[in-house]
C-alpha positions as CSV (number, residue, x, y, z in Angstrom):
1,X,17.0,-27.6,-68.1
2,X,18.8,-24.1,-68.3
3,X,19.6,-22.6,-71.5
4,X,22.1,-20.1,-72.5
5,X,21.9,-18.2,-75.8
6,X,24.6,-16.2,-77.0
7,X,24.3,-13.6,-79.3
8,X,26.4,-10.3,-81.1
9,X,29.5,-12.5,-82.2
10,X,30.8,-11.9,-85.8
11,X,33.5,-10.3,-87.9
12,X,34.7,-6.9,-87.0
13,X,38.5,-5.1,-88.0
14,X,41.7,-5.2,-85.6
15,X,40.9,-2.3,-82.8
16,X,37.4,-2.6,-83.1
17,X,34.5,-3.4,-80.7
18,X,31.8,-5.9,-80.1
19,X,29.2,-6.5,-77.3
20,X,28.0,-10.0,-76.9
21,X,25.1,-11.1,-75.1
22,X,23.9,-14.1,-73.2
23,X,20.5,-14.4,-72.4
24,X,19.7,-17.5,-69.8
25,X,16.3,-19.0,-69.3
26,X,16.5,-18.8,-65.6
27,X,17.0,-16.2,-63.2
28,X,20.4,-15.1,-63.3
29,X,20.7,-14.3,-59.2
30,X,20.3,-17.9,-59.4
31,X,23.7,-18.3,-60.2
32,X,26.5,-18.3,-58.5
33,X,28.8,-17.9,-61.4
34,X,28.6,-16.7,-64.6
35,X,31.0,-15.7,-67.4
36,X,32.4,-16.0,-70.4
37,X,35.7,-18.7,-71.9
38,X,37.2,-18.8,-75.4
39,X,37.7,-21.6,-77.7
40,X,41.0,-20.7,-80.3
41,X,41.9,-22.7,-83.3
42,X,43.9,-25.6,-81.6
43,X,44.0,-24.3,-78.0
44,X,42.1,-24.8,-75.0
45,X,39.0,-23.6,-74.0
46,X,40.1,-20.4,-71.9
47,X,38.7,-18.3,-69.4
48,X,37.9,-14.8,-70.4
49,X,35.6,-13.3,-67.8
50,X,33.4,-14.3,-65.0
51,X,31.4,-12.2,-62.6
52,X,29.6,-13.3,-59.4
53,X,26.1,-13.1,-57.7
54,X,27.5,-10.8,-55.4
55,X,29.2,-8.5,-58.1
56,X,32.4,-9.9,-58.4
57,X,34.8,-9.7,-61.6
58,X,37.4,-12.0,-62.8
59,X,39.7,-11.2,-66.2
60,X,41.7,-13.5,-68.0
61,X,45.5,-12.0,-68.1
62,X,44.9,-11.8,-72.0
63,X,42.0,-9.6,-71.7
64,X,42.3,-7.4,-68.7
65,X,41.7,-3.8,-69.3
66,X,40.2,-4.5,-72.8
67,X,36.7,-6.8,-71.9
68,X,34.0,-6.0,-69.4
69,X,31.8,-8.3,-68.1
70,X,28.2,-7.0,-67.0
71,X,25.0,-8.2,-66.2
72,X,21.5,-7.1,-66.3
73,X,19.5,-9.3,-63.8
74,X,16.0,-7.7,-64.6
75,X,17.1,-9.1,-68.3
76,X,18.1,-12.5,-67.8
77,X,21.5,-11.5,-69.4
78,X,24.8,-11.0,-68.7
79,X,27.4,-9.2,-71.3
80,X,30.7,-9.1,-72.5
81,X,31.9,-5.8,-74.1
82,X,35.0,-5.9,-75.7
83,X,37.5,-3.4,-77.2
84,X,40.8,-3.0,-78.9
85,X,40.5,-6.2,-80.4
86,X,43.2,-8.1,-82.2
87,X,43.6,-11.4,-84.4
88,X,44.3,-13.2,-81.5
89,X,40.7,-12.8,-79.8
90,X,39.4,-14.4,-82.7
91,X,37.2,-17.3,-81.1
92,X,34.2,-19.5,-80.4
93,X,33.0,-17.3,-77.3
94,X,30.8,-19.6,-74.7
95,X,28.4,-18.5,-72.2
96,X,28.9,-20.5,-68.8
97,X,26.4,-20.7,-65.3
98,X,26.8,-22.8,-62.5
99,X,24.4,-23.1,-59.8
100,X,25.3,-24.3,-56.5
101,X,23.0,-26.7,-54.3
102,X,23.8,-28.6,-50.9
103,X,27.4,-29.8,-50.0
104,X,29.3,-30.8,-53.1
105,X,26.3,-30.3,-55.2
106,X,26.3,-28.4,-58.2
107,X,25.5,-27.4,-61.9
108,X,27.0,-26.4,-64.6
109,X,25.7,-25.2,-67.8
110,X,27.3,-23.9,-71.0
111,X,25.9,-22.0,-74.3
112,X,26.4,-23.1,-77.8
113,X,29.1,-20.7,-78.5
114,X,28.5,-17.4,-80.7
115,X,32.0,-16.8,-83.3
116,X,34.4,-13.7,-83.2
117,X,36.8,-13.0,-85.7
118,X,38.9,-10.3,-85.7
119,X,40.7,-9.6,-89.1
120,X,41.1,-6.8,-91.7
């Protein structure tokens, strides 16, 4: 079974910064996605970031120009760096893999969540 452990989450002032981290028990070039969603109070869960095996990067609208998604293979670990934030990041921030095998076949694996709030 793969495991995702996100870390870094916690309370930090509007127009501050945080790094999170997500550390996976299997290679990460394993993978053919892996990113980041958001779970707000009473909203659904959202997608923030994702990046690909081949180096690809996907923003939500909401976050574009403020997060960056990175990944460190050698480290097991992908990132999420995020600035300027406001009140309305405030979330449970989930790690998320999937691994593709033959035809339709596939996994998908999610952290436990790591909790950002953003308030002065």
């Amino acid at each position: 079974q793969v495991q995702l452990v996100e870390s870094g989450g916690g309370l930090v002032q509007p127009g501050g910064s945080l790094r999170l981290s997500c550390a996976a028990s299997a290679s990460i070039s394993s993978f053919v996605t892996m990113g980041w969603y958001r779970q707000r109070p009473g909203e659904p869960r959202e997608m923030v970031a994702t990046t690909t095996a081949g180096g690809y990067t996907n923003y939500g609208d909401s976050v574009r120009g403020r997060f960056t998604i990175s990944r460190d293979n050698a480290k097991r670990t992908i990132y999420l760096d995020m600035n300027s934030l406001n009140p309305e990041d405030t979330a449970v921030y989930l790690c998320h893999a999937e691994r593709h095998g033959k035809g339709w076949d596939r996994s998908l694996y999610w952290g436990q969540g790591t909790q950002v709030t953003v308030s002065s």
